[in-house]
N, C-alpha and C positions, 0 to 999 in steps of 0.2 A: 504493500500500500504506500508506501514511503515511496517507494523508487516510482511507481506511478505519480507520485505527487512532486515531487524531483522533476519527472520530466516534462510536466505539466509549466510547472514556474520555469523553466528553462527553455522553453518551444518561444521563440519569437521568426516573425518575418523575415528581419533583419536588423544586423548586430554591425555600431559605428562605435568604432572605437578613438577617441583622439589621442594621441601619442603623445608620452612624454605629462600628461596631467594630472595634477596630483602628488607629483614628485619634488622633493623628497622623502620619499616613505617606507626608509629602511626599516621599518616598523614590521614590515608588510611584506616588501619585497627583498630579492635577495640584492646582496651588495653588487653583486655585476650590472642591477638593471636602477638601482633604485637612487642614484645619485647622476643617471644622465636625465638628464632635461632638456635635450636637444640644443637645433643652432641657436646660435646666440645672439644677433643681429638682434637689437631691441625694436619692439620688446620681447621677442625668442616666442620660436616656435611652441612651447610648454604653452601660450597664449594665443598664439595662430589657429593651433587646431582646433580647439575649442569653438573657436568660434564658426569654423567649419562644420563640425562633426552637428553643435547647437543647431545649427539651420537647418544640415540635410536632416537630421531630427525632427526638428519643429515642421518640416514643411510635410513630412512624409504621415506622421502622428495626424495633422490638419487632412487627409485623405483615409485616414481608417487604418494605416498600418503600423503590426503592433513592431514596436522599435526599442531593440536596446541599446543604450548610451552609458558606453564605458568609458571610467578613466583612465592611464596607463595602466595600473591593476589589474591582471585577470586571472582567475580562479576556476577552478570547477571544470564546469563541461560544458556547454552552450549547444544549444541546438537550434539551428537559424536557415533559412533559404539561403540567404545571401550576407556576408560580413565584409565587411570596408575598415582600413585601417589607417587614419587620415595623419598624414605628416607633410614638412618641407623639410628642405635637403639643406646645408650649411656645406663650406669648403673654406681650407685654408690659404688657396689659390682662388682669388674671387673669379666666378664666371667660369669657371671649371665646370660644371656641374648643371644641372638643370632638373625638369620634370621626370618622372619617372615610374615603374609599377614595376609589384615584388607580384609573388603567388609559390605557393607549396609544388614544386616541380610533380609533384603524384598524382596532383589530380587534372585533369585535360579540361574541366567545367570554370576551375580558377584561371589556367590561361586564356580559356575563352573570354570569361568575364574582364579580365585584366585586358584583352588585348580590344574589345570592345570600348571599353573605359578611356583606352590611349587612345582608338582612332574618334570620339566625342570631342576627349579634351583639345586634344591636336587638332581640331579645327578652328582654335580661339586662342590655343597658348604659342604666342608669336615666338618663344624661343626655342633652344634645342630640348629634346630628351635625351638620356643616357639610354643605355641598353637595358633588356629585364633584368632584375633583379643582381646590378651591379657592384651592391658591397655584400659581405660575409654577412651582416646583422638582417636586409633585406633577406637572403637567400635564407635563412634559419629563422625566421623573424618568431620570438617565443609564444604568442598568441595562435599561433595554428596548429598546436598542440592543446589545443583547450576549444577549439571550434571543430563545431561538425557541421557544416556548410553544403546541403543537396547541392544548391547551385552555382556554389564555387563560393569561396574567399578572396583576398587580394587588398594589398597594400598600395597605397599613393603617395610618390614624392611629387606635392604641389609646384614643386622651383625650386631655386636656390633665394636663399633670404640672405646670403651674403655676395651677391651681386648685385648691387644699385637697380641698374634698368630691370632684372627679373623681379625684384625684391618691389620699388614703385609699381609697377603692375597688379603682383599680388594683393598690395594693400589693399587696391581699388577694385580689386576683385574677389576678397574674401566669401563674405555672404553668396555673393551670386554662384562662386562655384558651389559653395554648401547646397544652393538650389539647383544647380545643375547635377550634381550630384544626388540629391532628393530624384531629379527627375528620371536620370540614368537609371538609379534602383526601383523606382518604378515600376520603369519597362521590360527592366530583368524578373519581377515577379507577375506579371500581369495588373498592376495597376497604374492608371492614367493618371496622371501628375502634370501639371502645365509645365513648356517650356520656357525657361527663363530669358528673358530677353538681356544680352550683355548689356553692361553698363556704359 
């Protein structure tokens, strides 16, 4: 009865997680994970995502779906159609770097969704991408061990926040990707969500 009631509070639509929030919480988490807080380019991405992950949240909940909204923290076992894991990318060589998408190399449903997600944003994100899942912490990314995802999982580097011109950009486009993003996962579970119009 318990494990029926476990998976019951565990079944969501879809699971947004923002990266990096919440932290510092060696409290909670282990020493490897719990004292980064990503880039740093003020005011740091620990504050970017948020505000991303809050919209596609807010905009998706506003349409009937059920939505869970994590902070860096993750526990348990998650049982979700679709899961997103909202970040931007920092670099010690500014403008190195750019947009980008991780996924659990096992599953073919995650690179689908991922590679779907690149060709949406890349109609609007005027600079470069990197390649899939280009650093080590992407490719192992510790949340997809804790998600069971039908219809695939997948990570997003929004840009780099330590290049000037990507970084302007982002600002004036935070919220609206969180609604484009809303709209994306949408259409990945069958429901209708309005298109955002750029800013």
């Amino acid at each position: 009865m318990l494990g029926l009631l476990l998976a019951v509070l565990t079944h969501y639509d879809v699971l947004i997680q923002a990266g990096h929030q919440g932290r510092p919480d060696c409290w909670r988490e282990p020493q490897s994970l719990c004292h980064n807080t990503g880039a740093g380019t003020p005011p740091g991405e620990i504050v970017w995502n948020p505000i991303v992950a809050n919209e596609a949240a807010r905009v998706l909940r506003a349409h009937g779906v059920r939505v869970l909204r994590l902070p860096a923290y993750v526990h348990g076992t998650y049982h979700v159609r679709v899961a997103v894991y909202v970040h931007f990318d920092g670099n010690v060589v500014p403008c190195s770097s750019g947009a980008s998408v991780a996924y659990p190399r096992y599953s073919t449903a995650s690179k689908n969704i991922a590679d779907a997600w690149k060709r949406l944003y890349g109609k609007y994100w005027p600079y470069r991408f990197k390649h899939d899942d280009f650093t080590p912490t992407e490719r192992a990314y510790y949340a997809y061990h804790h998600v069971i995802a039908t219809d695939g999982q997948f990570l997003i580097e929004g840009g780099e926040m330590t290049c000037p011109a990507q970084y302007a950009w982002l600002k004036r486009h935070l919220r609206w990707e969180g609604a484009l993003l809303a709209y994306f996962l949408g259409e990945r579970i069958g429901v209708r969500v309005p298109f955002p119009a750029p800013p």
